[in-house]
VONU-457586 format. One record per residue (C-alpha): residue in one letter; x negated, y, z negated; residue number from 1. Coordinates in Angstrom, 2 decimals, padded with zeros to 5 digits. Layout:
A, X, Y, Z, NUM
...
END
This chain:
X, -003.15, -018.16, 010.24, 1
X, -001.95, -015.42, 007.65, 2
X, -001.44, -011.64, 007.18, 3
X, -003.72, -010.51, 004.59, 4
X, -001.63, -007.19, 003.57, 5
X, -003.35, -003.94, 002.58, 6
X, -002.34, -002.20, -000.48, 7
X, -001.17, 001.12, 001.88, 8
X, 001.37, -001.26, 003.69, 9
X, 002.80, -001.99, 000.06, 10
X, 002.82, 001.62, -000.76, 11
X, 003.65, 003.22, 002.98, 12
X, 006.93, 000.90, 003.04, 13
X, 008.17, 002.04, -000.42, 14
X, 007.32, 006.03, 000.02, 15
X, 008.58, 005.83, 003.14, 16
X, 011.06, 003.76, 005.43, 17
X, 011.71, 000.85, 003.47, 18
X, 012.80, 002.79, 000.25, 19
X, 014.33, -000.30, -002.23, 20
X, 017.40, 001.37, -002.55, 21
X, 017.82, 002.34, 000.98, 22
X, 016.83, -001.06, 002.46, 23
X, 016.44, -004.46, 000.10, 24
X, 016.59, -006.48, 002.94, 25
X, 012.95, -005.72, 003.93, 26
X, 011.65, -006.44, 000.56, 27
X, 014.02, -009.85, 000.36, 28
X, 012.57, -010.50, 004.08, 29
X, 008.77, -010.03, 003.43, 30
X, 009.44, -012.21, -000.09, 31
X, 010.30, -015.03, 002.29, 32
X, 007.44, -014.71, 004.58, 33
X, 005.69, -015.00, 001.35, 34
X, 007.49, -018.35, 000.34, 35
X, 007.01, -019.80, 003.84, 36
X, 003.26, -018.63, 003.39, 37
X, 002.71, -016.43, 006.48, 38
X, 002.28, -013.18, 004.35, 39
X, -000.60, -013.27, 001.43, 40
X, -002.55, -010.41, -000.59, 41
X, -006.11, -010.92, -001.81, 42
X, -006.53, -009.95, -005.53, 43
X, -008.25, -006.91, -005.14, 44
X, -005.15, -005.65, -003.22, 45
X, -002.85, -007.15, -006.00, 46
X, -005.48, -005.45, -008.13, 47
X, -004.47, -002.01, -006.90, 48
X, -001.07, -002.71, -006.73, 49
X, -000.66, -003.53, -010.04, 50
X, -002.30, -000.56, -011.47, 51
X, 000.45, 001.86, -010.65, 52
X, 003.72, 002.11, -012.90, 53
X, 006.47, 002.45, -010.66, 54
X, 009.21, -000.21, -008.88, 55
X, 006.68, -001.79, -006.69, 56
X, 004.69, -002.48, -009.35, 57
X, 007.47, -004.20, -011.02, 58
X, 008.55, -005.83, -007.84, 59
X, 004.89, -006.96, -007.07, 60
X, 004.57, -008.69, -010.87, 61
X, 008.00, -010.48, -010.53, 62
X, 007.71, -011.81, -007.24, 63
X, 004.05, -011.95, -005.96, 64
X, 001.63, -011.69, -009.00, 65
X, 001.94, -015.34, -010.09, 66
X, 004.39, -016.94, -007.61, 67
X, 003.78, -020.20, -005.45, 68
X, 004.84, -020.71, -001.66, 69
X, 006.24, -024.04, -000.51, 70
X, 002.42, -025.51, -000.18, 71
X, 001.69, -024.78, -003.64, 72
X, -000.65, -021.90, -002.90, 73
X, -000.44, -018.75, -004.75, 74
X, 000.87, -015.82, -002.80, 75
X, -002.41, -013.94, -004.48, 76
X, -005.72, -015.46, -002.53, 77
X, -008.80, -015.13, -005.33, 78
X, -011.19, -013.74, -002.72, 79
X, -013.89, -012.46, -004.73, 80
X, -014.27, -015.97, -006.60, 81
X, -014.85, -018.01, -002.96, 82
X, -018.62, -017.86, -002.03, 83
X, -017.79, -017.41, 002.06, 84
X, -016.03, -014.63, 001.23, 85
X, -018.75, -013.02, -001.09, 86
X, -021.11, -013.75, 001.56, 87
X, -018.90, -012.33, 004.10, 88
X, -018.33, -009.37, 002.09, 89
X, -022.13, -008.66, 001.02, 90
X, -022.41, -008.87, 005.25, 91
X, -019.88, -006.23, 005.71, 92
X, -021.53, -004.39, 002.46, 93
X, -025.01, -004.35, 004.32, 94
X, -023.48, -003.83, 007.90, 95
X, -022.08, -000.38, 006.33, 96
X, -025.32, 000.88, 004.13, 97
X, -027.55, 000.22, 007.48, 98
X, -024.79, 002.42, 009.72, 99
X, -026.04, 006.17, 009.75, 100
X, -022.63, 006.83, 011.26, 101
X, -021.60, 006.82, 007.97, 102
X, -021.93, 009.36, 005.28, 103
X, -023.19, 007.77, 001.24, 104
X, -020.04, 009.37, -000.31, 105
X, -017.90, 007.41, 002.52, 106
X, -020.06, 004.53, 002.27, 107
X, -019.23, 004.08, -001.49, 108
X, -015.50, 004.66, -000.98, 109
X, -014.99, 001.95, 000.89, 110
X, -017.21, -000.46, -000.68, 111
X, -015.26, 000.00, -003.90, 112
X, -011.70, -000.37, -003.21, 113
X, -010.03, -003.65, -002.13, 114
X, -010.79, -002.27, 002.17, 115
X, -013.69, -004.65, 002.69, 116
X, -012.76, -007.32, 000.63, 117
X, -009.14, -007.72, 002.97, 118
X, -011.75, -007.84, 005.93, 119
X, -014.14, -010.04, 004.52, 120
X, -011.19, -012.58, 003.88, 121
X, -009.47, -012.30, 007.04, 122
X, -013.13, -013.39, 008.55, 123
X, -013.97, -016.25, 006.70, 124
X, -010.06, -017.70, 006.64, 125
X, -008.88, -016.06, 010.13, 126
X, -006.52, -014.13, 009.23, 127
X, -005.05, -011.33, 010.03, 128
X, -005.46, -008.18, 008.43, 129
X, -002.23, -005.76, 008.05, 130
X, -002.43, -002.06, 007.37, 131
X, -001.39, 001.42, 008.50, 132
X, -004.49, 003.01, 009.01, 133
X, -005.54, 003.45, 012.38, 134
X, -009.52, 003.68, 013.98, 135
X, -011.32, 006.51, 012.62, 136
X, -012.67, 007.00, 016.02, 137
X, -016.10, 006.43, 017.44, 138
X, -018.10, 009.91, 016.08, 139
X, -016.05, 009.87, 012.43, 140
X, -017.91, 009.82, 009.30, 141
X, -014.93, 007.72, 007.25, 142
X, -014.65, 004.34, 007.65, 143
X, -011.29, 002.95, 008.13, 144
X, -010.08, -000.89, 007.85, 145
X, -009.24, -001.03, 011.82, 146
X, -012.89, 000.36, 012.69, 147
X, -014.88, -002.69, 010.53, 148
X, -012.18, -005.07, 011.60, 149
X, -013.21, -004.29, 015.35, 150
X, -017.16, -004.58, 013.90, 151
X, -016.76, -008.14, 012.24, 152
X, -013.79, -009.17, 015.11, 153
X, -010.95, -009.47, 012.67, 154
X, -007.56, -009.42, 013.87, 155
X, -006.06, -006.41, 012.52, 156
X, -001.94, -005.02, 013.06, 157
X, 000.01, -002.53, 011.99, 158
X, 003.33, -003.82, 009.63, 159
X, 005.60, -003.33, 012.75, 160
X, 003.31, -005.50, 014.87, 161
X, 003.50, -008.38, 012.17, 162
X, 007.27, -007.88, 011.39, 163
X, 007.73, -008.66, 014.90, 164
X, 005.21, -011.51, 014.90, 165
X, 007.07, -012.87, 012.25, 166
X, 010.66, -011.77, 012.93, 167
X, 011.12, -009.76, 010.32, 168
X, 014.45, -007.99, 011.45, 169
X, 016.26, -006.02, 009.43, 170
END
């Protein structure tokens, strides 16, 4: 088992409380869970990573975008190029349109960002899926990555919950 991490855990961390200059021993930290291939990204998350311009994005090409772990196996998963996770995906795709819960301007959000893709991996590899957002709740119109990981039974954490799962102290 892995953690599949979302692009907002990326992005969360270096906005807020794990600032490069204010603590490089996070980044150095998750790098190795990387190596030891606990920690992976999906390429539509590397995708949306790698179209910002800023010091993650440079940290994210040096040290994930075409690095190896100790197996061999790229720290970038090619989701959308296996067939079980298309499939999965085009379930999760369907599961969404046929929802009335949700509204069609929510409903194409999500199914055009990298949200149901890190799902639809976690699924068909069991995985886990790491990300900050939290359940949209049971009446809301949005759809959040917690609320279709609970749908498809996806293990889904927080960053905290899988630096302590993978003792990530700092």
């Amino acid at each position: 088992m892995s953690y599949l991490l979302d692009t907002n855990t990326f992005i969360t961390a270096k906005n807020t409380f794990y600032a490069y200059d204010i603590v490089p021993t996070f980044w150095r930290k998750l790098l190795d869970r990387f190596q030891v291939g606990t920690v992976k990204v999906i390429d539509a998350v590397a995708t949306e990573v790698l179209s910002g311009n800023d010091e993650l994005t440079d940290w994210f090409r040096k040290n994930i975008q075409k690095a190896e772990d100790f197996y061999n196996q790229s720290y970038v998963i090619n989701a959308k190029y296996d067939e079980k996770v298309v499939a999965k995906y085009q379930a999760i795709a369907n599961k969404i349109y046929n929802n009335p819960q949700y509204d069609e301007s929510n409903k194409q959000k999500f199914l055009t960002v990298a949200d149901p893709w890190i799902v639809a991996a976690a699924c068909v590899y069991d995985d886990t899926v790491v990300t900050f957002e939290t359940m949209a709740g049971a009446n809301s119109r949005k759809i959040k990555i917690p609320d279709v990981c609970q749908q498809m039974d996806v293990h889904c954490v927080n960053l905290y919950e899988m630096m302590r799962n993978t003792e990530i102290k700092i």
